[in-house]
C-alpha positions in Angstrom: 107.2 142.6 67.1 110.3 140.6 67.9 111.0 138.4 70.8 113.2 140.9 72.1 110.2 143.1 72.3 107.9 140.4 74.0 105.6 141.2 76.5 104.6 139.2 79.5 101.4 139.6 81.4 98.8 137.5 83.5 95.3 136.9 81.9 91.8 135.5 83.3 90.2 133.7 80.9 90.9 132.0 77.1 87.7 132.6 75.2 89.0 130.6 72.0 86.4 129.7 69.2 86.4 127.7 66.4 85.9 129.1 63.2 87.0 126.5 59.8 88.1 128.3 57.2 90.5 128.3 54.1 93.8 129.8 54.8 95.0 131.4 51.5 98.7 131.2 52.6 98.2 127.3 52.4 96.2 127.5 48.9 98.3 129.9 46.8 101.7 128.6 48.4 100.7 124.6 47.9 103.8 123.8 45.3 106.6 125.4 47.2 104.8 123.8 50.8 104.4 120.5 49.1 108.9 120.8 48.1 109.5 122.0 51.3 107.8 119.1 53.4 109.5 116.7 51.1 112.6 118.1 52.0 112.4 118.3 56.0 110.7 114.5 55.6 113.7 113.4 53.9 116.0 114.9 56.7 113.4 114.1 59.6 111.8 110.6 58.7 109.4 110.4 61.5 107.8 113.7 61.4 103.9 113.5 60.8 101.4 115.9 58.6 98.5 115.7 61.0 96.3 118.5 61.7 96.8 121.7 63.5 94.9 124.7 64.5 96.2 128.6 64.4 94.7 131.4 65.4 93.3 134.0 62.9 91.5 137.4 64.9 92.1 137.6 68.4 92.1 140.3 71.0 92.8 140.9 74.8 89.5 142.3 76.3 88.5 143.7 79.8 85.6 141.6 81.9 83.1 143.3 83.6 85.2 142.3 86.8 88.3 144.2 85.1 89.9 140.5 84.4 91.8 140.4 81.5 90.2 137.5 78.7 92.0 136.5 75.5 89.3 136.2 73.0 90.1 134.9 69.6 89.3 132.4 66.7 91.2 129.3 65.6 91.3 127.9 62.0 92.6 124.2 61.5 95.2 123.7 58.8 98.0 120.8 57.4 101.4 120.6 59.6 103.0 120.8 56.5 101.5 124.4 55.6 102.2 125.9 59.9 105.9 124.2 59.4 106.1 126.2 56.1 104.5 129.4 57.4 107.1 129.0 59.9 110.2 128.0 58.1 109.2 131.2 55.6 109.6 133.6 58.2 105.6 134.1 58.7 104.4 135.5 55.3 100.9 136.0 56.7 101.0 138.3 59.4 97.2 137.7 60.2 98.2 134.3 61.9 99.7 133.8 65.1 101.2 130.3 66.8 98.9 130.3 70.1 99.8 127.5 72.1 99.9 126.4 75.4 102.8 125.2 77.9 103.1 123.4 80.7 105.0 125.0 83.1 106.3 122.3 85.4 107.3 123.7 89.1 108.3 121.7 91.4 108.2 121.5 95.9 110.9 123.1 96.2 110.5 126.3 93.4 112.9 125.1 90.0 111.3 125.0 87.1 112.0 121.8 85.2 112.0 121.6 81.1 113.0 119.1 78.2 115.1 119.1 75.7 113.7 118.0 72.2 114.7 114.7 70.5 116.7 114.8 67.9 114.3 113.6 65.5 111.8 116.2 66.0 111.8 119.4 64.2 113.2 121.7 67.4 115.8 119.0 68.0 118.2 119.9 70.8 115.6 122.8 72.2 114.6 123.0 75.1 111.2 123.4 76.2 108.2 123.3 78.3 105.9 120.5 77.6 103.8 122.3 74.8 102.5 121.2 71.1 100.2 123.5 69.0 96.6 122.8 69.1 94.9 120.3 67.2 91.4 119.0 66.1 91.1 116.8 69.6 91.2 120.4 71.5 88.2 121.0 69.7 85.0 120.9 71.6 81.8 121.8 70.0 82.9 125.4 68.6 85.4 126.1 71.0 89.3 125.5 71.6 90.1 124.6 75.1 94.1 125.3 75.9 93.5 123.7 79.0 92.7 120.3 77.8 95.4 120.9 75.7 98.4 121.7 77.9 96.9 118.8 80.0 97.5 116.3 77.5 100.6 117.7 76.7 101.8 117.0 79.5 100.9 113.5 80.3 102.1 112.5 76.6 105.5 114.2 77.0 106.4 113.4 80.9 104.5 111.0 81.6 103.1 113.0 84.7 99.3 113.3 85.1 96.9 116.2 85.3 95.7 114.9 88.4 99.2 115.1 90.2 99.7 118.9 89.4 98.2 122.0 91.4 97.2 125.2 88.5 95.4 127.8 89.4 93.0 129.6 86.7 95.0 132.1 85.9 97.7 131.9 82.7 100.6 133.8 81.6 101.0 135.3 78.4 104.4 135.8 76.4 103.1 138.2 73.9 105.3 138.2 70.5 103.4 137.7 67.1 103.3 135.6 65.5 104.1 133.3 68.7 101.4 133.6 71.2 102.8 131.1 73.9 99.7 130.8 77.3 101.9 129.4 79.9 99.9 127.5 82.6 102.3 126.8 86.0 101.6 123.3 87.1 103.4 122.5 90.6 104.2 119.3 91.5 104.6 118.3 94.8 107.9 116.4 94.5 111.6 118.1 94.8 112.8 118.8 91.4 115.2 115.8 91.4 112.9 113.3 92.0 111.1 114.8 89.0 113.9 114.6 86.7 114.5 111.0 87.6 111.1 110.2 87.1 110.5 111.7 83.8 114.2 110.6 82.2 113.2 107.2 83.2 110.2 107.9 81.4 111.4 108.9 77.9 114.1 106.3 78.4 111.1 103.9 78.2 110.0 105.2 74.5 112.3 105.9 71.3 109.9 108.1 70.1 109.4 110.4 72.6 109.2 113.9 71.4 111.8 114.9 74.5 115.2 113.4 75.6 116.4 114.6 78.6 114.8 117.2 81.1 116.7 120.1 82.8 116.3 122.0 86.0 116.3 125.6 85.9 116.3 127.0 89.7 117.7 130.7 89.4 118.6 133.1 86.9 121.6 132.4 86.0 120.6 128.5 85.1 119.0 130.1 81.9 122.1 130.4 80.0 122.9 126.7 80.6 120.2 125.5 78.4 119.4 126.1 74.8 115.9 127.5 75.0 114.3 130.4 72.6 114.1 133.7 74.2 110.3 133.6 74.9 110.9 130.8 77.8 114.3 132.8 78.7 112.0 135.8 79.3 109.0 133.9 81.0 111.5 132.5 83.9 112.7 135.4 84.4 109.7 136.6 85.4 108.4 133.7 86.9 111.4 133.2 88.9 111.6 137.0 90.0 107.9 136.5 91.1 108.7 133.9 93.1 
């Protein structure tokens, strides 16, 4: 499935377990992963190899209330190996990038994203606040998105959990291998304000992962911004919802 053949639909529940195992893309690729990180390091210096997780099996089941759930497993492997996996073109077509996003909303109904620093490996995309999973998502055996996408968005705008309004419900942008669960989070501040707030907030930082954050309030905003098609095809629909 390409992005052009994404599919976007609402979901109940994220029933995500963990489940650590070897991923033999990372083993029997370890040479040519090893070369590759050396060679994005040496163009993008402050890039870490912490730990992620991806998900292995995963399904979209039926409650007994006819909710939809996404039920699935996560493994936990080096950045190196997902940026590889990635950079390959996504040689093992078991795996899929499921990540959360925050989608930020503000008063008066724009949608507001940033754009990625330049010494990050997305530079000059833009995005919602989002990050694939890692080990501190972790909790007992599960994976909690929510905790995730919460974090994200503190770390990255500098905005709270506690100053946002999310229902339970999450919106899925189906395209494997990218799996993106975007959780709406409204803010109740025009979407100025929050601009001004959060520019003045990574303006504070020289590392921040974003540089600049833009305001998408109708269709037609989309083309202004250099964002992959998945968040193109999510405001869409969010925006036509709305």
């Amino acid at each position: 499935m390409s992005e052009a053949d994404a599919r976007i639909f609402e979901v109940t529940e994220l029933d995500l377990a963990y489940e650590p195992a070897p991923w033999a893309f990372a083993q029997s690729q370890a040479d040519q992963i090893a070369a590759h990180w050396a060679q994005r390091k040496a163009a993008l210096p402050l890039m870490f190899d912490g730990r992620v997780l991806l998900l292995g099996r995963h399904e979209f089941a039926k409650r007994n209330d006819g909710a939809t759930i996404l039920r699935g497993a996560y493994f936990e492997t080096d950045f190196k190996a997902f940026l590889a996996w990635r950079d390959f073109g996504f040689p093992d077509a078991a795996v899929c990038n499921c990540f959360s996003m925050a989608a930020l909303q503000s008063s008066d109904g724009a949608f507001l994203l940033g754009e990625m620093a330049a010494h990050t490996a997305n530079a000059g995309s833009v995005y919602f606040a989002a990050g694939t999973p890692d080990p501190s998502d972790i909790f007992g055996d599960r994976v909690d998105l929510a905790a995730s996408v919460r974090r994200e968005l503190q770390e990255e705008t500098g905005i709270s959990p506690d100053e946002v309004a999310m229902g339970p419900e999450w919106t899925i942008v189906y395209a494997p291998p990218r799996i993106a669960c975007m959780k709406i989070m409204r803010v109740a501040a025009t979407a100025q304000s929050i601009k001004t707030r959060v520019d003045s907030f990574l303006a504070d930082d020289l590392n921040a992962e974003l540089r600049r954050m833009h305001i998408v309030r109708r269709a037609p905003d989309i083309e202004t911004i250099n964002c992959p098609r998945f968040i193109a095809d999510f405001l869409r629909y969010a925006l036509a919802g709305a």
